[in-house]
C-alpha positions in Angstrom: 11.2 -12.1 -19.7 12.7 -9.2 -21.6 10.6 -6.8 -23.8 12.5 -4.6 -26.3 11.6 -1.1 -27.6 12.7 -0.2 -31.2 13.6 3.1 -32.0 15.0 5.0 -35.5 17.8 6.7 -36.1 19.7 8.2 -39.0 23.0 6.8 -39.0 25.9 9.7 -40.4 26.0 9.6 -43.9 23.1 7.0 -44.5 20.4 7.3 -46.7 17.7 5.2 -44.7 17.4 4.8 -41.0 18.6 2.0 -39.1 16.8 0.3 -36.3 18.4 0.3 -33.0 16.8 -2.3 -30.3 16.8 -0.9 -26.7 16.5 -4.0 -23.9 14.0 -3.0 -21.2 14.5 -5.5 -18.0 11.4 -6.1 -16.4 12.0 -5.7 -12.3 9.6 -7.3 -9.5 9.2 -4.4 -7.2 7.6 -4.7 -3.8 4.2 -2.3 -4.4 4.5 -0.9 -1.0 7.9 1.0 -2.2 5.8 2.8 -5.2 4.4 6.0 -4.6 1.3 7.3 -7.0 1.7 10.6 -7.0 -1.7 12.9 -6.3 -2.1 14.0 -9.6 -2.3 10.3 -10.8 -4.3 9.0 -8.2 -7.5 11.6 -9.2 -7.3 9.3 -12.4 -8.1 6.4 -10.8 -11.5 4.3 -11.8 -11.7 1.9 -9.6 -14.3 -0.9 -11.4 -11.9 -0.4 -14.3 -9.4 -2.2 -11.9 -11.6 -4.5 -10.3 -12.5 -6.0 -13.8 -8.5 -5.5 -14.8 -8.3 -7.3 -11.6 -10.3 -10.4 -12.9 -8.5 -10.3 -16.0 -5.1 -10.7 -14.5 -6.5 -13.8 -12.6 -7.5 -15.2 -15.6 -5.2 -14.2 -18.1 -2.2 -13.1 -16.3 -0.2 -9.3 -16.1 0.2 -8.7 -19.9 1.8 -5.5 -20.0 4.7 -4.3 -16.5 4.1 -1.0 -15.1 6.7 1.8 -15.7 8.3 3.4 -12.7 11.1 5.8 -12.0 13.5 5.9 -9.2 14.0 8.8 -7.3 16.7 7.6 -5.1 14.6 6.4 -2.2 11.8 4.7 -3.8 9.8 4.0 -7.1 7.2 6.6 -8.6 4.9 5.2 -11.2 4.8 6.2 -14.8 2.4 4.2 -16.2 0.2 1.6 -15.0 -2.2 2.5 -12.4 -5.1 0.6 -12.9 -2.9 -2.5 -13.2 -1.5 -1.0 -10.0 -4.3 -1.2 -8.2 -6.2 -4.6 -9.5 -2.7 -6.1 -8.3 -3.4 -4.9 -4.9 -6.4 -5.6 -5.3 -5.9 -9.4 -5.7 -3.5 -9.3 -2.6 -0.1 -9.2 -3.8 3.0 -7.6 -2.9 5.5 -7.5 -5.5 4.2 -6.4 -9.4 6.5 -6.5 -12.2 7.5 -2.9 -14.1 9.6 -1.7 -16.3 11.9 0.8 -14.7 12.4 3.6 -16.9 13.6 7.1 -16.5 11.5 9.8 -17.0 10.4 13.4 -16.2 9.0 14.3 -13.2 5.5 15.1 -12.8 
């Protein structure tokens, strides 16, 4: 399932911007290769991910994670809570969207 991203720009010499369509690829990562760093893990509420947790079992993941490579494994972005409810209900992969983005 591919997900895309809009985003404007002013073409040279146009009068009105243009919309250019970016492809994210959603990935199925193993979760034991993503690492939360400290900061983010201080954020973490977890009965907001147990109930995300019974969500997902009902309704399925609706919205990837968003992780970064940093040559030797994944650091997550975005996601957390849908981090840990997946964990929570046992499972080894999760499927993100692997982005790039600035380091904490």
């Amino acid at each position: 399932m591919d997900s895309c991203l809009n985003a404007l720009s002013m073409g040279e010499g146009a009068s009105a911007p243009t919309v250019k369509r970016l492809m994210l690829r959603i990935h199925k990562i193993r979760i034991d290769d993503i690492y939360v760093p400290t900061a983010r893990r201080r954020t973490l509420h977890p009965e907001t991910a147990r109930l995300l947790a019974e969500d997902i079992l009902e309704n399925g993941m609706k919205m990837p994670i968003q992780v970064r490579s940093d040559g030797k494994r994944y650091v997550l972005v975005e996601g957390l809570h849908r981090l840990e409810a997946v964990k929570w209900l046992g499972e080894a992969e999760i499927e993100a969207y692997l982005v790039q983005a600035r380091k904490h």
